[in-house]
N, C-alpha and C positions, 0 to 999 in steps of 0.2 A: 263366190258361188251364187249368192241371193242377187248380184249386179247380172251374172249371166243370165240368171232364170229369164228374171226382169225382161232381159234384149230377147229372148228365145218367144216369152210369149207376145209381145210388141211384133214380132214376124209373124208368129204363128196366126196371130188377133190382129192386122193393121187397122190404124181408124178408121170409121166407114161416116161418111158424107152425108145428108141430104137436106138440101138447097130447094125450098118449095117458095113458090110465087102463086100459089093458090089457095091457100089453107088460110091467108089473110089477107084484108080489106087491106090493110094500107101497109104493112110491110114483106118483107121478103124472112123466111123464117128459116135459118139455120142449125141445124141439129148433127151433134159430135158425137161420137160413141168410140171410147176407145178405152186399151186398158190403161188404168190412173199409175200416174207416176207423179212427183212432187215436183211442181213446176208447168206441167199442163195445160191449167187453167191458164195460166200468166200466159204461154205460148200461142195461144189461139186466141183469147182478147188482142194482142198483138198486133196478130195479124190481122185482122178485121180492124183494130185499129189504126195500121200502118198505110191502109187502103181509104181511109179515109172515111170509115164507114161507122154510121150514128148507132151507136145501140138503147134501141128504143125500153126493151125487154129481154129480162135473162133468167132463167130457171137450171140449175147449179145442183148435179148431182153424185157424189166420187163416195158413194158405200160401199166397201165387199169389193175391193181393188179392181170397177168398172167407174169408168169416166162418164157422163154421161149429160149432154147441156145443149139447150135450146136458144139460142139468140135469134128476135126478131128486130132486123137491120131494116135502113135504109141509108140513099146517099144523102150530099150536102144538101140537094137539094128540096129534099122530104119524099123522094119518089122510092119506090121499088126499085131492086137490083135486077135489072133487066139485058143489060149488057152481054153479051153469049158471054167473049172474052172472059171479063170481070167476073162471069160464076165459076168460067173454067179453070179460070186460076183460082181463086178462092178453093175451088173440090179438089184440084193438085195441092196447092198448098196442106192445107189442112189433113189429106191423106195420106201425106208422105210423114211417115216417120221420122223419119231424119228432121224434118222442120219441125216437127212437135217438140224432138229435146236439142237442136241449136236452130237459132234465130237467123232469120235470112242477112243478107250484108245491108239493106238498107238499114239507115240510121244507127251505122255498131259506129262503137270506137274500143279501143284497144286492138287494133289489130299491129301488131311489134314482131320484126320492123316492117313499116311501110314505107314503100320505096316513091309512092304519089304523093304523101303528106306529114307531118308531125303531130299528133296529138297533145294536146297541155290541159290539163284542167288547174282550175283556179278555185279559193275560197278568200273571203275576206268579209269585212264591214260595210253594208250599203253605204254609199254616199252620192251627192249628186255629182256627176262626173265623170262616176270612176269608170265607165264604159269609155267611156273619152280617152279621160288618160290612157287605161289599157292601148287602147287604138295606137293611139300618137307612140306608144315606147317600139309598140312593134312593126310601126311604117319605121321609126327611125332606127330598128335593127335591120331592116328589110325582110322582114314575113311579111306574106300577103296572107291575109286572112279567106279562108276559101268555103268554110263554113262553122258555123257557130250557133249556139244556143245560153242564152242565158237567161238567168230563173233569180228574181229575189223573193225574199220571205222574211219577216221577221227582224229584219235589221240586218242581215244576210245575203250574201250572192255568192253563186256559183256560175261556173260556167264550163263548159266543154269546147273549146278552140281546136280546127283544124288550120294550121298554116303551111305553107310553102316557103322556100327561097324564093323571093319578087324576082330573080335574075334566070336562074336557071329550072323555076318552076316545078321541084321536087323537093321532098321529103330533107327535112335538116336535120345531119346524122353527127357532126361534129361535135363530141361532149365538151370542149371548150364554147364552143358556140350556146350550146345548149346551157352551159353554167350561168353564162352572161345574161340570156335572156331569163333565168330564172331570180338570177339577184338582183335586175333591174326590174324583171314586175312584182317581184314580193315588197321591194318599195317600194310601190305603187299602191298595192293591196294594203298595206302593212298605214298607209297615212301616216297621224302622229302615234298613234295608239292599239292598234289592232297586231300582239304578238299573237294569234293566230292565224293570221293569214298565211297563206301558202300557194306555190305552184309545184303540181305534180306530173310527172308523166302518168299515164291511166295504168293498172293492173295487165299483167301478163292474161292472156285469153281473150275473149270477146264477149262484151255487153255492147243492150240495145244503149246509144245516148240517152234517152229520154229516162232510162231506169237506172242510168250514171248517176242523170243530175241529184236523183232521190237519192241515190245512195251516199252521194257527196254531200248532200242537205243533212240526210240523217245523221254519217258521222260528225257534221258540227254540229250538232245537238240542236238545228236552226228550231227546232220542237218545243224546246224547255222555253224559249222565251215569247211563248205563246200573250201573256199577257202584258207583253212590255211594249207594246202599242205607240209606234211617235205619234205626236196632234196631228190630223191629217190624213191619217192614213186611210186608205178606200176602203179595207177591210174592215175598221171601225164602225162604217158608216153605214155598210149595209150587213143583213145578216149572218150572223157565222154560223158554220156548219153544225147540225146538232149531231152529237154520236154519244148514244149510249152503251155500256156494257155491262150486260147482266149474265146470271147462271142458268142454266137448263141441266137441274142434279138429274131426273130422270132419265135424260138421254146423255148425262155426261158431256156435255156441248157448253162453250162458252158461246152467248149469240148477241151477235154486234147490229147493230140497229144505227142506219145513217141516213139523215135528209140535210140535204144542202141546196143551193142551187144546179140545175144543170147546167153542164158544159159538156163540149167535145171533151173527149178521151179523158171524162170523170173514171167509167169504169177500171180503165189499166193501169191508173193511179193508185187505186183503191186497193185491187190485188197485185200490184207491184210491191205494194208498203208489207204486204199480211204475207206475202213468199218471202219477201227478203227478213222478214222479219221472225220467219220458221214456223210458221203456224197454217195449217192446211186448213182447206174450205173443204166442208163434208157436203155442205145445204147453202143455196142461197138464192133469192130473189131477188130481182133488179124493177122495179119498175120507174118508166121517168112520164111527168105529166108535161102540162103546157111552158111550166117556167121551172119546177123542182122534182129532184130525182130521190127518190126513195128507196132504199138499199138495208136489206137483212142475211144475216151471215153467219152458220152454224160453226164454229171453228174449233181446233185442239193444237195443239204444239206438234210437231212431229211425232215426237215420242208416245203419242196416242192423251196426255192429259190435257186439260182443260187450264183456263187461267186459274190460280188459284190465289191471288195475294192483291190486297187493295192496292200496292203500289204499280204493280205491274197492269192493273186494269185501268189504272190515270194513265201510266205510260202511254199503252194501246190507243187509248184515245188520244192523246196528244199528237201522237203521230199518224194518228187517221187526219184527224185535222188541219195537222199541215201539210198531209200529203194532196188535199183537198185544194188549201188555200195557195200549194207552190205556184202552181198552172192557172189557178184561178184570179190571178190577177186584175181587176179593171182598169179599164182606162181609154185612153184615145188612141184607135188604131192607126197607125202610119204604115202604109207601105210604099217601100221604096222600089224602084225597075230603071236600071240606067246600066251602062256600056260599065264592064268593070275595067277597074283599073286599081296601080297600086295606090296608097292612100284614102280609096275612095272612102271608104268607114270610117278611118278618121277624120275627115272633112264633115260626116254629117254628122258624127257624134259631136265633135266640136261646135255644128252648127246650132243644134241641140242642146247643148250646157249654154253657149252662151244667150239664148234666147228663153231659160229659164224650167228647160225643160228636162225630167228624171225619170231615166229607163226604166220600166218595173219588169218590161221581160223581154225579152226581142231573139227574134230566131233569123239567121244569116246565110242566104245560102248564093254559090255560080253556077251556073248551069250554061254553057255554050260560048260563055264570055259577056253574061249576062248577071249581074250584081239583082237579084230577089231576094229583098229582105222586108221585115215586117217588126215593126218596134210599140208597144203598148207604154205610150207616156202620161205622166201627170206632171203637174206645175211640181215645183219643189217641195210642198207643204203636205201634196199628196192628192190636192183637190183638183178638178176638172181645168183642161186646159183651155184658154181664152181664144177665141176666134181669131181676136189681131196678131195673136201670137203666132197661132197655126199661116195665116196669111203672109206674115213677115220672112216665118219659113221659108213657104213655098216661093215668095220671090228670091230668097236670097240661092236657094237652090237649084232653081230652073223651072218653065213649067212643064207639065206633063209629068214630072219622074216622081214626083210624092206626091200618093193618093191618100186622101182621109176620109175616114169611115166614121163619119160623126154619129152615125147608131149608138154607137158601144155607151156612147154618154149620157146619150137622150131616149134610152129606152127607159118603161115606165118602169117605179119599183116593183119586184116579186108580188105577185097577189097570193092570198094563201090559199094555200089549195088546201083541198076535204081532208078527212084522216083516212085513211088506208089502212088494211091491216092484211097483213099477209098470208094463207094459209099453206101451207105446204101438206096438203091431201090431212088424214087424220095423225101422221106422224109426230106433227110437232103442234101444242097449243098456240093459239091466235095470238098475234102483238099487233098494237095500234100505235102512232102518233099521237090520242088526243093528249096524253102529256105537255106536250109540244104548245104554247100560246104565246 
């Protein structure tokens, strides 16, 4: 009966839109009203995520079962969202109910059965290679790989693989076939040592990927080995994310408090980890400066209480952290653009291992018969990759088809920005950064 009311007043109330390009200097300012349901927030970051769209600023409000949240966007470019199209969709999207409680088909998996492709997801032990090897088991079973994403962390990878049959171009439905390719890549995963490793088919129903790979991170606990750090490692080296968690007994609110550096799709990270993790956003603030993003977060369980147990408040943070750190990756960007074919990911992953070089995240996609992929490497050690090496690549690959983005290396370190402190009107007392040194 409480499920109907729910859908009765969602019709009665549809979310209502407005998209202003005038209210600010330099962004485009988005504002949701609708009534809250658990998973909302995560729906609409999404989508404004899935569009590729930067969120600069966000103000988070779901009291008295109204939703109610202001995001000022812009695109890659740092411009306003001026596009007709791109707002029209945008005000469709987000007003249709229906998209607010399921997720559009861009970037889902779990869709069973599908008759276009197979889904696999993967977990095991980083190592340098193992995207390699991956490759090569599954040219030599004949999958062609047709889109992928893969994420390490922590001594960890996961991955989300869409493949085909190389011959006949559809979905491989064979559970013999299926068995096969699963006992040969768990030996793969599995190395000498890693009895956790696994290949799975994804869950019945449909998730976005990107909030797969978290959830596949989370259940291997890639979280708990927060401080197990190899020499090397990029994360080491530069800053790691600060997140505190403290009490707000007055309001009954547990309030999370996050600076890290900025990146693209920090925000959906952040509330992808705090929904799947059961805990609702009542308040929250987003602001992001010139290099670091600044994030406060009034929270409670579903169940209406608050954190209440020191273990449970290390946990929260550990897993904010590496929800942070999965996507956050550094390193040297490779993108790749050539004619696809089958094989062709295991020839550059290959070409990759043997020149020294280890994936830390790489996203895989065909579009028209066109192989567009994008791979974030380090030397083996973890440290910056070498010019001669990049070079050797690019001869031994062809020219033109691997572009390198030598930025990602050679930007300067984080400068510290000012303390901040956040007011949310007289409702809740002020919190700052200068903690933070």
């Amino acid at each position: 009966m409480d499920d109907e009311f729910a859908k009765l007043l969602r019709r009665i109330n549809p979310p209502r839109v407005v998209i202003d390009n005038d209210a600010c200097e330099d962004a485009t300012i988005i504002q949701v009203d609708s009534v809250n349901k658990h998973g909302i927030l995560l729906q609409v970051v999404q989508i404004l995520t899935d569009l590729d769209l930067v969120i600069k600023k966000a103000y988070i409000s779901s009291d008295g079962g109204w939703f109610m949240d202001v995001f000022n966007v812009i695109d890659q470019n740092g411009n306003k969202i001026r596009d007709q199209e791109t707002i029209s969709y945008i005000q469709a999207r987000l007003e249709s109910s229906d998209d607010l409680v399921e997720p559009s088909l861009k970037g889902l998996v779990g869709l069973v059965p599908s008759e276009e492709h197979t889904c696999i997801e993967l977990t095991g032990r980083d190592r340098p290679g193992l995207l390699s090897e991956v490759c090569a088991v599954l040219t030599d079973l004949e999958c062609n790989v047709v889109n992928a994403e893969i994420w390490t962390h922590n001594e960890r990878a996961a991955a989300v693989v869409l493949v085909t049959d190389h011959t006949m171009g559809c979905a491989i439905e064979d559970p013999k076939r299926l068995a096969a390719i699963k006992e040969l890549l768990c030996n793969v995963l599995r190395g000498h040592s890693d009895n956790s490793a696994k290949m799975t088919l994804p869950p019945p129903g449909v998730t976005h990927r990107q909030r797969r790979l978290h959830q596949i991170m989370f259940a291997d606990r890639d979280y708990e080995k927060a401080d197990n750090l190899i020499g090397g490692n990029v994360h080491a080296k530069t800053s790691r994310p600060h997140v505190i968690v403290t009490d707000c007994p007055e309001k009954d609110y547990t309030v999370i408090t996050l600076r890290s550096k900025d990146r693209p799709k920090l925000l959906f990270d952040i509330i992808c980890t705090l929904t799947d993790m059961q805990y609702v956003v009542f308040h929250g603030v987003v602001h992001t400066g010139r290099t670091e993003a600044y994030q406060e977060y009034y929270i409670r369980h579903m169940d209406g209480v608050p954190i209440s147990s020191e273990a449970e408040r290390d946990r929260v943070m550990q897993c904010l952290e590496a929800a942070i750190e999965r996507r956050g990756t550094e390193g040297l960007e490779l993108e790749l653009c050539a004619e696809d074919r089958v094989g062709l990911l295991s020839d550059i992953t290959r070409i990759f291992r043997e020149n020294g070089l280890c994936i830390k995240r790489a996203e895989i996609s065909t579009r028209g018969g066109k192989a567009r992929d994008t791979f974030y490497v380090t030397d083996v050690t973890g440290n910056p990759v070498d010019h001669k090496t990049v070079d050797a690549i690019c001869e031994q690959i062809g020219g033109g088809v691997l572009h390198v983005k030598w930025d990602i290396n050679s930007s300067p370190k984080p400068q510290q920005e000012s303390t901040i402190s956040f007011l949310l009107g007289s409702f809740f007392r002020s919190r700052t950064f200068s903690s933070f040194t």
